[in-house]
N, C-alpha and C positions, 0 to 999 in steps of 0.2 A: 116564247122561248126564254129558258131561264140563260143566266150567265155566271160566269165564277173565275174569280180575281186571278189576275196574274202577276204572280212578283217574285221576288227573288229568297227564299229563304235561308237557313243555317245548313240546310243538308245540301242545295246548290253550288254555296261557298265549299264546302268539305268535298265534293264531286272535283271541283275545279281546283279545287288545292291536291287531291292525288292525280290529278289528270295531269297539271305540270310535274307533278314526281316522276308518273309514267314516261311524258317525252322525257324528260331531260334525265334519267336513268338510265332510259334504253335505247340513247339515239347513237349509239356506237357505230352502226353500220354506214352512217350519213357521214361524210364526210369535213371535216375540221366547221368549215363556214356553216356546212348548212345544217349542222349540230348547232352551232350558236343562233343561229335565225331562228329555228324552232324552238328553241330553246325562249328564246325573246317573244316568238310570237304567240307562245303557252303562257308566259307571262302576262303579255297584253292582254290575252283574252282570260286569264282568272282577275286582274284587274275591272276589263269591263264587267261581268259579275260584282266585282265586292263594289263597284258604282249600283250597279242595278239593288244590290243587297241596301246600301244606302239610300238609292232613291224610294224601295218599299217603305223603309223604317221613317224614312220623313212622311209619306203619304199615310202615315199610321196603319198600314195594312198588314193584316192578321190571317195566313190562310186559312180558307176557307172551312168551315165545319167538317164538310165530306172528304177534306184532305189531310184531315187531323188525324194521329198515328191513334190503331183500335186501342192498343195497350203497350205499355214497356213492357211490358213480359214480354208478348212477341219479338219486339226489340233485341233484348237480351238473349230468348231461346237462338235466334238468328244469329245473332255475331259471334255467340257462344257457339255455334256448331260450325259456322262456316272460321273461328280460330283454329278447332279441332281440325279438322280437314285443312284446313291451309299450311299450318304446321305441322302437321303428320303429313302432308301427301311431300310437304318441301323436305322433309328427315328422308323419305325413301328416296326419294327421286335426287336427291344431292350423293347418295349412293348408288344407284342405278343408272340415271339419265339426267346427267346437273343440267345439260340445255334445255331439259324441258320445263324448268323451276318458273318462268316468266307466263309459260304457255298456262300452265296449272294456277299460277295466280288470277291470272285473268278469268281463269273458268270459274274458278270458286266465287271473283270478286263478281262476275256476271249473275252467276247461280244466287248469288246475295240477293244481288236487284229483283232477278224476281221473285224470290222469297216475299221481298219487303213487299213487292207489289201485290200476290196473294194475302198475305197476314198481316203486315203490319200499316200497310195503309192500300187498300185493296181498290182499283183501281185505275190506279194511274196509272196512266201510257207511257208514259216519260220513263219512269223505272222500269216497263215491259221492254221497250225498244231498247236503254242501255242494257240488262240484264241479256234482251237475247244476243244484240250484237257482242257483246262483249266474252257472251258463253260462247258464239260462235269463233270467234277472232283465239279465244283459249283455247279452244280444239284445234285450231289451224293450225297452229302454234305448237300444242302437241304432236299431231300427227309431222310436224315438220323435224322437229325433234327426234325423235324416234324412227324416221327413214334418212333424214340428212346429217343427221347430228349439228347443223348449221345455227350455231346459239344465237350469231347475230342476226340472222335472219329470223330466229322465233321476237327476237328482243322488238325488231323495228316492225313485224308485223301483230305479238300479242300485247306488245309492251307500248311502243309508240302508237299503234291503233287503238287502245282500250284510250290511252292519255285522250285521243283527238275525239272520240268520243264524249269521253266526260267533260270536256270545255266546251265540244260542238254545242252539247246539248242545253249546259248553264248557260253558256255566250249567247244563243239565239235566245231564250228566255230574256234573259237578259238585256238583249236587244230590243225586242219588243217591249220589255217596261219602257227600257231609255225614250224609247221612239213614240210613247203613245201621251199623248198631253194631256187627256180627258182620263174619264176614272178609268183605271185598268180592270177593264172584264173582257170577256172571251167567252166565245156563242159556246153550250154544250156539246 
C-alpha cells in the first residue's frame, strides 16, 4: 500500500479565508448573537488551518508530486472563465433577480472546484466534494431566489453553507495534521 502526505497548503489557507468571508457576509438571517458566534467560530477555524499551514512548513513538507497543479495555463484558463461568468451572470441578475447574486456565486465558485479537480490537479476528492456541494448549495439558492425572492434565506443557505463548507473541509485537514505526531501520511 502506497501513502501520500497530508498537510495543509496555500490553496487550503485561501479556502478558509473565503469561507469566513462567506459566513460573516451572509449571516444576516441569524440573529444579532449567533451572527457573532459564527462569525468567531469561522474564525477559529481558519486559524486552526493557518496552525496546521505552520505545522506543514516546519515538517518541511512539500505536496505530494501527484497533487502538484498539471500547469498554470489550466489555472488561468479557469479563473479566467469562471471571472467571466461570475461577473456577467452578477450584471444580469442584479437586473433581473438581485436575491439570486449569492446563489450564482456559489455555483460558479462550486463549478471552479471541479474544474480544478478535472484539469488543474486531477484528482482530488477534496475539490470534488467542495465543488459538488457547493454547486449544489448554489442551485438551492437559486431556485430559492426565483420562487421566494427570500434573499436572506438564499444568503444563509448558499452563502453561510458554501463558508461552512470551505473551513469544514481545511479545518478537518487540518486537524488531522495537528493530531498526527509521526510523519503525516494517509493509506491511498
Amino acid at each position: 500500500m502506497t501513502s501520500r502526505a497530508i498537510g495543509i497548503y496555500p490553496g487550503h489557507l485561501i479556502g478558509a479565508s473565503f469561507g469566513v468571508v462567506f459566513v460573516i457576509v451572509n449571516g444576516g438571517l441569524l440573529d444579532q448573537p449567533a451572527q457573532l458566534l459564527a462569525g468567531v467560530l469561522a474564525c477559529i477555524a481558519a486559524a486552526v488551518v493557518l496552525i496546521g499551514f505552520v505545522a506543514t512548513i516546519r515538517r518541511g513538507q512539500q505536496p505530494p508530486e501527484r497533487d502538484m497543479p498539471r500547469s498554470r495555463t489550466a489555472f488561468l484558463v479557469i479563473v479566467g472563465i469562471e471571472a467571466v461568468l461570475l461577473f456577467g451572470g452578477l450584471a444580469l441578475l442584479n437586473q433581473w433577480q438581485p436575491a439570486a447574486n449569492v446563489g450564482w456565486i456559489a455555483l460558479i465558485v462550486g463549478l471552479h472546484f471541479l474544474a480544478f479537480a478535472l484539469w488543474w490537479i486531477p484528482g482530488q476528492r477534496e475539490l470534488v466534494v467542495i465543488g459538488a456541494v457547493m454547486s449544489a448549495l448554489g442551485v438551492i439558492g437559486l431556485v430559492i431566489a426565483f420562487t421566494s425572492h427570500d434573499e436572506a434565506l438564499v444568503q444563509l443557505i448558499a452563502g453561510v453553507g458554501s463558508g461552512l463548507v470551505l473551513l469544514a473541509t481545511s479545518c478537518a485537514t487540518a486537524m488531522r495534521v495537528l493530531l498526527d505526531r509521526g510523519p503525516v501520511t494517509q493509506p491511498e
